[in-house]
C-alpha positions as CSV (number, residue, x, y, z in Angstrom):
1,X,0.0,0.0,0.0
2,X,1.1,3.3,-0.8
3,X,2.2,6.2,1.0
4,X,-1.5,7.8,0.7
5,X,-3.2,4.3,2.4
6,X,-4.6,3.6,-1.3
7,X,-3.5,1.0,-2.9
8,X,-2.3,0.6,-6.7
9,X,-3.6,-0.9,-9.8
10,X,-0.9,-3.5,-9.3
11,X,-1.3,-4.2,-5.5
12,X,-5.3,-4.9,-6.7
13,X,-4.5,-7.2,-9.3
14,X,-2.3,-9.2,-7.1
15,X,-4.6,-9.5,-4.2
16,X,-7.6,-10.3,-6.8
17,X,-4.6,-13.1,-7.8
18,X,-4.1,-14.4,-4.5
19,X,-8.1,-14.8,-4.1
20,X,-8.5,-16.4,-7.9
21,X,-6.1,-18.7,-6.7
22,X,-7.2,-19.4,-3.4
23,X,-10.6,-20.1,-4.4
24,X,-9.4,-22.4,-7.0
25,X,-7.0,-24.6,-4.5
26,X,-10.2,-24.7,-2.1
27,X,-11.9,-26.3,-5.4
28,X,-9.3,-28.9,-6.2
29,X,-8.9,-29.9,-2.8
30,X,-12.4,-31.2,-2.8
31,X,-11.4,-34.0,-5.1
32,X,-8.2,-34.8,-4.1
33,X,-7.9,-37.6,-1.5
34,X,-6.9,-36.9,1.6
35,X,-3.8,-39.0,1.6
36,X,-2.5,-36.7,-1.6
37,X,-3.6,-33.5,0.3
38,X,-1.3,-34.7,3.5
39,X,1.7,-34.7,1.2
40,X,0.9,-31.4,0.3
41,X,-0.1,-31.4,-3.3
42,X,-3.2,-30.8,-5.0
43,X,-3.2,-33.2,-7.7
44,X,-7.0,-34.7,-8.7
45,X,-6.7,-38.3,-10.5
46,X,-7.0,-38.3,-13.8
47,X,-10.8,-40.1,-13.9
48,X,-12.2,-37.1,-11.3
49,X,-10.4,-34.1,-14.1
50,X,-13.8,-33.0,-15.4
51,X,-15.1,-32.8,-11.5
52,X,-11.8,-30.8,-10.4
53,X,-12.7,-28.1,-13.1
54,X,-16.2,-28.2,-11.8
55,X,-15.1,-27.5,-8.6
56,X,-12.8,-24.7,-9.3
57,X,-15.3,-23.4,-11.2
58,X,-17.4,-23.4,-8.4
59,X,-15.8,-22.0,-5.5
60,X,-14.3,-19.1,-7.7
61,X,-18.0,-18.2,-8.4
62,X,-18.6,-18.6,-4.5
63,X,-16.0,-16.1,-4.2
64,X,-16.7,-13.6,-7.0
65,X,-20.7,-13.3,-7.4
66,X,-23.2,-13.2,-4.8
67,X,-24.5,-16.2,-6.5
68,X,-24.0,-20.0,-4.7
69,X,-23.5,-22.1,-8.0
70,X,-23.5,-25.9,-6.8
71,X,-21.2,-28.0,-8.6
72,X,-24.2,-29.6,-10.3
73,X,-25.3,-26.1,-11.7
74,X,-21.7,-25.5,-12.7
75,X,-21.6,-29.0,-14.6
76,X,-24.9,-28.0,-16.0
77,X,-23.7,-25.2,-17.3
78,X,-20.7,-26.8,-18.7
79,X,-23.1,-29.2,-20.8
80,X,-25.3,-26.1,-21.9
81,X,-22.2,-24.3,-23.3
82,X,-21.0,-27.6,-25.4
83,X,-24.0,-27.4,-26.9
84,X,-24.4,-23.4,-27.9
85,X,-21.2,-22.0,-29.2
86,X,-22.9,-18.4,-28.7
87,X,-22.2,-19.3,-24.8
88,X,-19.0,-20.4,-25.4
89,X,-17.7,-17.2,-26.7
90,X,-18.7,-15.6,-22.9
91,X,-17.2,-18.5,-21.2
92,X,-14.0,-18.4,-22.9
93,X,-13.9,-14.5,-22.0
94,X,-14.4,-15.2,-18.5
95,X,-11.6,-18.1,-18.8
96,X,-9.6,-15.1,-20.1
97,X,-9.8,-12.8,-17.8
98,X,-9.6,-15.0,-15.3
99,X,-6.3,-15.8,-16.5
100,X,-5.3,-12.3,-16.6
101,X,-6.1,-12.6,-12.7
102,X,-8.6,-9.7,-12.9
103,X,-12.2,-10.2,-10.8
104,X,-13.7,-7.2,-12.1
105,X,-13.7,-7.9,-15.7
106,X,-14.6,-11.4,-15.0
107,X,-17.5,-10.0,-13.4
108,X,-18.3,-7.5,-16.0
109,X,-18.1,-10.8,-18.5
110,X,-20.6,-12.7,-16.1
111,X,-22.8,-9.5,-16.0
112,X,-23.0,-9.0,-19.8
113,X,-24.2,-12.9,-19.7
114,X,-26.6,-12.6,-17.7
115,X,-27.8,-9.5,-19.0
116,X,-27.6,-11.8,-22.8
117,X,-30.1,-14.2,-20.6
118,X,-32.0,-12.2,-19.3
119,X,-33.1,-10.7,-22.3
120,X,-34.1,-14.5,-23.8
């Protein structure tokens, strides 16, 4: 933090990092066994990938939107967007920015979805 108590662009970006990242470790560690979590790693077996990237899915919602997405919703979701590349388009912008470690444009991505849904 700065001299003034505010804090900078950058300083933002890394603690939205830190909570991306967070979030997504709470995720993984839901299906990871507990004998690989005591070794301290996070790695899901191969045959539970597809629920690991539910979970992370999920708990970075949890921790971004007001929303409480279930990992069912989140899986539902995933099947709706296989089948409607218009969705897919949003969900890779919010895969984006997510990589770019920025919350507010990932929810300004969910926002313009929901504002697309709304409107069906």
């Amino acid at each position: 933090i700065n001299a003034n108590n505010m804090m900078t662009e950058q300083q933002k970006r890394k603690l939205d990092m830190l909570a991306v990242l967070y979030s997504g470790a709470e995720g993984l560690a839901t299906v990871v066994d507990k004998k690989t979590l005591a070794n301290h790693r996070l790695y899901p077996p191969v045959d539970r990938l597809e629920e690991a990237i539910t979970a992370v899915a999920c708990s970075i919602l949890k921790k971004i939107t007001k929303a409480k997405p279930t990992p069912e919703d989140i899986a539902k979701f995933r099947w709706a967007d296989q089948q409607n590349p218009a969705k897919q388009q949003y969900d890779q912008n919010i895969i984006d920015n997510a990589a770019d470690f920025s919350l507010e444009k990932i929810r300004k991505e969910l926002n313009a979805y929901k504002a697309l849904e709304a409107k069906r």
